[in-house]
C-alpha positions in Angstrom: 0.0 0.0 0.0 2.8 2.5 0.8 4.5 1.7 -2.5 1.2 2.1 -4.4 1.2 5.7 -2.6 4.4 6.7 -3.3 4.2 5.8 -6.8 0.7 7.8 -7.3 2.8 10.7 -5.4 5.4 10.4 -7.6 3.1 10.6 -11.1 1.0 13.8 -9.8 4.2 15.2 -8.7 5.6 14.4 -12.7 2.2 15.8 -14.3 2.4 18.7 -12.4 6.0 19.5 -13.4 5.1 19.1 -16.6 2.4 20.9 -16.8 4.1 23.5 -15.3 6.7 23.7 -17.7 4.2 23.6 -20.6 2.7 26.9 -19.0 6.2 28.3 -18.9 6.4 27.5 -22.6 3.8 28.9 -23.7 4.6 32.0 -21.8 7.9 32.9 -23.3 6.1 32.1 -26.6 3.7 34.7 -26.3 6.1 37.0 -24.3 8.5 36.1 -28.1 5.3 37.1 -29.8 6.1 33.8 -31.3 2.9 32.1 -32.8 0.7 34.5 -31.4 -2.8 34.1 -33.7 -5.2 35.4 -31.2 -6.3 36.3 -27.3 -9.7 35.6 -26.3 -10.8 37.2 -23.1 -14.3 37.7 -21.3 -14.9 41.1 -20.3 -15.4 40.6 -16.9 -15.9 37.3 -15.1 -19.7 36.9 -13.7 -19.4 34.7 -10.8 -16.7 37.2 -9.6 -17.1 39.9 -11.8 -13.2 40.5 -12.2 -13.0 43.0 -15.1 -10.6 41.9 -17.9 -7.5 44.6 -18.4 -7.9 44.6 -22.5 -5.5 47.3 -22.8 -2.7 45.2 -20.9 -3.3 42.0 -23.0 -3.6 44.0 -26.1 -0.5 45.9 -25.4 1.4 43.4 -24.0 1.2 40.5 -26.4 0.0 42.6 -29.9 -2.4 40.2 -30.3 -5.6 39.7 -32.0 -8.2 40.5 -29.3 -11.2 38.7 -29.2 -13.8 39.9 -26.2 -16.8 38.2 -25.3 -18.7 40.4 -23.6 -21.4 38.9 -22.9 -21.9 40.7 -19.3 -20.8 43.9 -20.4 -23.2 45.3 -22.9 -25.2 48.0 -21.9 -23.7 48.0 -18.8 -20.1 49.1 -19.1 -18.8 52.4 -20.9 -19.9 55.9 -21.4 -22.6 54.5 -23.8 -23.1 51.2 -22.8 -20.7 49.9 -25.1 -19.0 47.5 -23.1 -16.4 46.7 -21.6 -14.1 47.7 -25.3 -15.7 51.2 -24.5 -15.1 50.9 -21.0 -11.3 50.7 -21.4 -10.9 53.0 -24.4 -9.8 50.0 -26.8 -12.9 49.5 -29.5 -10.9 49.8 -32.3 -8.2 47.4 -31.2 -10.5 44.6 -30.5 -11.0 42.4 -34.0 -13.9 40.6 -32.6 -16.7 41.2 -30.1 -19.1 39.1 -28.9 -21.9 38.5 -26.8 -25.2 37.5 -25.8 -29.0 39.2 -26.0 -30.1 37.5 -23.3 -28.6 39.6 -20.7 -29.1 43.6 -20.6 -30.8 43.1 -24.1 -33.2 41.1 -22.3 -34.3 38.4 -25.0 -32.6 35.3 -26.7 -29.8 34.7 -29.1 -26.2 36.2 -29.8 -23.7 37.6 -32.0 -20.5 38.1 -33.1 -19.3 41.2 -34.5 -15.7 42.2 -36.7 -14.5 42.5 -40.2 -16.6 41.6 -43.0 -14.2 39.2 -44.3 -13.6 37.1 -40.7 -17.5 37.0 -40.0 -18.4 36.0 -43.8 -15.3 33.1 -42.6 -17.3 32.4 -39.5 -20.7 31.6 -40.8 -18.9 29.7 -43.6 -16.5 27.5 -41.4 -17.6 27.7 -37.9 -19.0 24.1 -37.3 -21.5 25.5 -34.4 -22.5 28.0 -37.3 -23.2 25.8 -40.2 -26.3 24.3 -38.1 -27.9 27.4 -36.8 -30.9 28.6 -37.4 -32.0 31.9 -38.1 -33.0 33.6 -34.9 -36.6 34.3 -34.9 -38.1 37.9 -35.9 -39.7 38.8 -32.9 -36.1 38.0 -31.4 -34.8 40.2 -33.7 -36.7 42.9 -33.2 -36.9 43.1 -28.9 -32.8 43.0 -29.4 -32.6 46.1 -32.1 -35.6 47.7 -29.6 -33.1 47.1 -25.9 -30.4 48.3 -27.9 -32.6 51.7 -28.8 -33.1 51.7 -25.0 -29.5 51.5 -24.0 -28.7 54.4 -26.0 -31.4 56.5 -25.5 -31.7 56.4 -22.0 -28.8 56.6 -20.5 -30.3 57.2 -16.8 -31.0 53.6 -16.5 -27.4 52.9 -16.9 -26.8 55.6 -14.1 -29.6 53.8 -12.4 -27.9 50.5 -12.2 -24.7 51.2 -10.8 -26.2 53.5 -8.2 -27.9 50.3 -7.1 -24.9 48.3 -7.7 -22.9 50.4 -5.7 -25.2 50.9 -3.2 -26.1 46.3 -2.8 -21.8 45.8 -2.6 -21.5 48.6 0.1 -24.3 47.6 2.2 -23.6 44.0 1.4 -19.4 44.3 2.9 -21.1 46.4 5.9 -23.1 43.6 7.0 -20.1 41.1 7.0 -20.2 39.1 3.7 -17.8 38.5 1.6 -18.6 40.0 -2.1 -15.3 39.0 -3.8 -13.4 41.1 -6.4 -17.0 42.3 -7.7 -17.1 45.5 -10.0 -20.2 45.0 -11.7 -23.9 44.8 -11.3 -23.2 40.9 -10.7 -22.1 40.6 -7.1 -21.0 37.2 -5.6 -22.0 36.5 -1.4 -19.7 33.8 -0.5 -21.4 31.5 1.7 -19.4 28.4 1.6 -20.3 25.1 1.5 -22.3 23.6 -1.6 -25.0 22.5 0.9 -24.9 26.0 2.6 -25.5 27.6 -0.8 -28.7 25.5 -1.4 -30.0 25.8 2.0 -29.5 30.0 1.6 -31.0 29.8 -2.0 -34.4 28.0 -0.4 -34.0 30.3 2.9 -33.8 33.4 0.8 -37.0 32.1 -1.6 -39.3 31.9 1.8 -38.4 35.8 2.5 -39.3 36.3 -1.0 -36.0 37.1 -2.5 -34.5 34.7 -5.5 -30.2 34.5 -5.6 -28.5 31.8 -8.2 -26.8 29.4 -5.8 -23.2 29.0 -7.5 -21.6 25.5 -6.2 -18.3 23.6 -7.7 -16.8 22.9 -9.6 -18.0 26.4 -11.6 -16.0 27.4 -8.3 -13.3 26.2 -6.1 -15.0 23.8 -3.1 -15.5 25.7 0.2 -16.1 29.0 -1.6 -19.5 28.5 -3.1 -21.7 31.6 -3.8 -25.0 33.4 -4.1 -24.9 35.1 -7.2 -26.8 38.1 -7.1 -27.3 40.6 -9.9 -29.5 44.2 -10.3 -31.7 45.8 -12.3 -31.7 49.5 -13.5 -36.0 49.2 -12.4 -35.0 47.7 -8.8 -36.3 50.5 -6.0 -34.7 51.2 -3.0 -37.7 49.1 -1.2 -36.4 46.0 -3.2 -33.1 46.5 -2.3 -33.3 47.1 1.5 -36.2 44.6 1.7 -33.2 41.9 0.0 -30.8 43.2 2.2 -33.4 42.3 5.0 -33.5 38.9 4.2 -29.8 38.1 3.3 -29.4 39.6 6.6 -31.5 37.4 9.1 -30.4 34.6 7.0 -27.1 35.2 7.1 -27.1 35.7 11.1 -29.4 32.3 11.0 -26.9 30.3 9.6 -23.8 31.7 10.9 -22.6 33.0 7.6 -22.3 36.5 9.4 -22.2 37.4 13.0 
């Protein structure tokens, strides 16, 4: 039994050497600019929301950028943009792309760049060739949220005075938010049995919160994932606050 041990030891010790070194690798590759082709990044994480630095990958490896910003439209920049506009690097980013089911409120997604690389997408991306057509009605509540982003630009302002407003009073209470800088902000509970039990503890005070459980994040640090609305009023927020607070005291989340 020992020597079975020390042999399993001894191969997770080898795998992680190597895979160490194969991250070194391809380090000093991109650092040579050696084979760099592209650089996809999310514009900000949404379990943690950790916002990308675009600028620093685009200036550090001159690389093709491509974004998916899925979480960032309509919420970050000075015109809801994203999270390009946000860090002043639109026209450096080759591709963008993204989702309608978030701020645009609907179903469906897109992808958005040069003529010539989309008309390459839709003729050699395998998950493109099978599509179909997104439905008019789609179409047309997407084109209309966009409208809506641009010309009203106080529901922007809305949402991160709420935003700011939910991670402030969320810290003051005792519960750990995370690295959040978005209207997406993470209460770390725990446990993956913790997080249920807050989810259906929450639901009975009337207040609904994704429960966020590994592997989508690392064991012990599972999450509520709260996110905000430009219409939430203050009486939604304090009465959520409310709840999150008895329940966290309840469970011994916070003291």
């Amino acid at each position: 039994m020992a020597r079975y041990a020390l042999e399993e030891a001894g191969r997770a010790r080898a795998e992680v050497e190597a895979r160490t070194r194969a991250l070194t690798e391809a380090e000093e590759r991109l650092e040579a600019h050696d084979e760099v082709e592209k650089r996809a990044r999310e514009g900000y994480a949404a379990l943690e929301s950790r916002r990308a630095t675009l600028r620093e990958l685009k200036d550090r490896y001159e690389a093709r950028l491509l974004v998916d910003d899925a979480h960032g439209l309509g919420v970050f920049g000075d015109h809801g943009r994203g999270t390009p506009e946000h860090y002043g690097v639109e026209n450096r980013v080759d591709l963008v792309m993204g989702t309608f089911s978030k701020s645009l409120a609907t179903v469906g997604g897109f992808i958005a760049g040069r003529a010539d690389v989309i008309d390459f997408i839709r003729h050699e991306a395998r998950s493109a060739i099978f599509s179909a057509a997104a439905p008019p009605p789609t179409v047309a509540a997407a084109m209309k949220a966009l409208e809506i982003v641009e010309r009203e630009p106080e529901r922007r302002k809305n949402l991160w005075e709420n935003t700011r407003f939910m991670k402030r009073e969320l810290e003051a209470l005792g519960f750990d938010t995370g690295l959040s800088e978005s209207p997406v902000i993470p209460v770390v509970v725990g446990e993956d049995l913790e997080a249920f039990a807050m989810t259906l503890k929450l639901q009975e005070r009337g207040v609904f919160a994704n429960p966020v459980i590994s592997p989508a994040v690392p064991k012990g640090r599972s999450m509520m994932r709260t996110s905000y609305m430009a219409t939430h009023t203050m009486e939604h927020l304090e009465r959520a606050l409310s709840a999150f607070a008895t329940v966290g005291r309840e469970m011994g989340i916070i003291s």
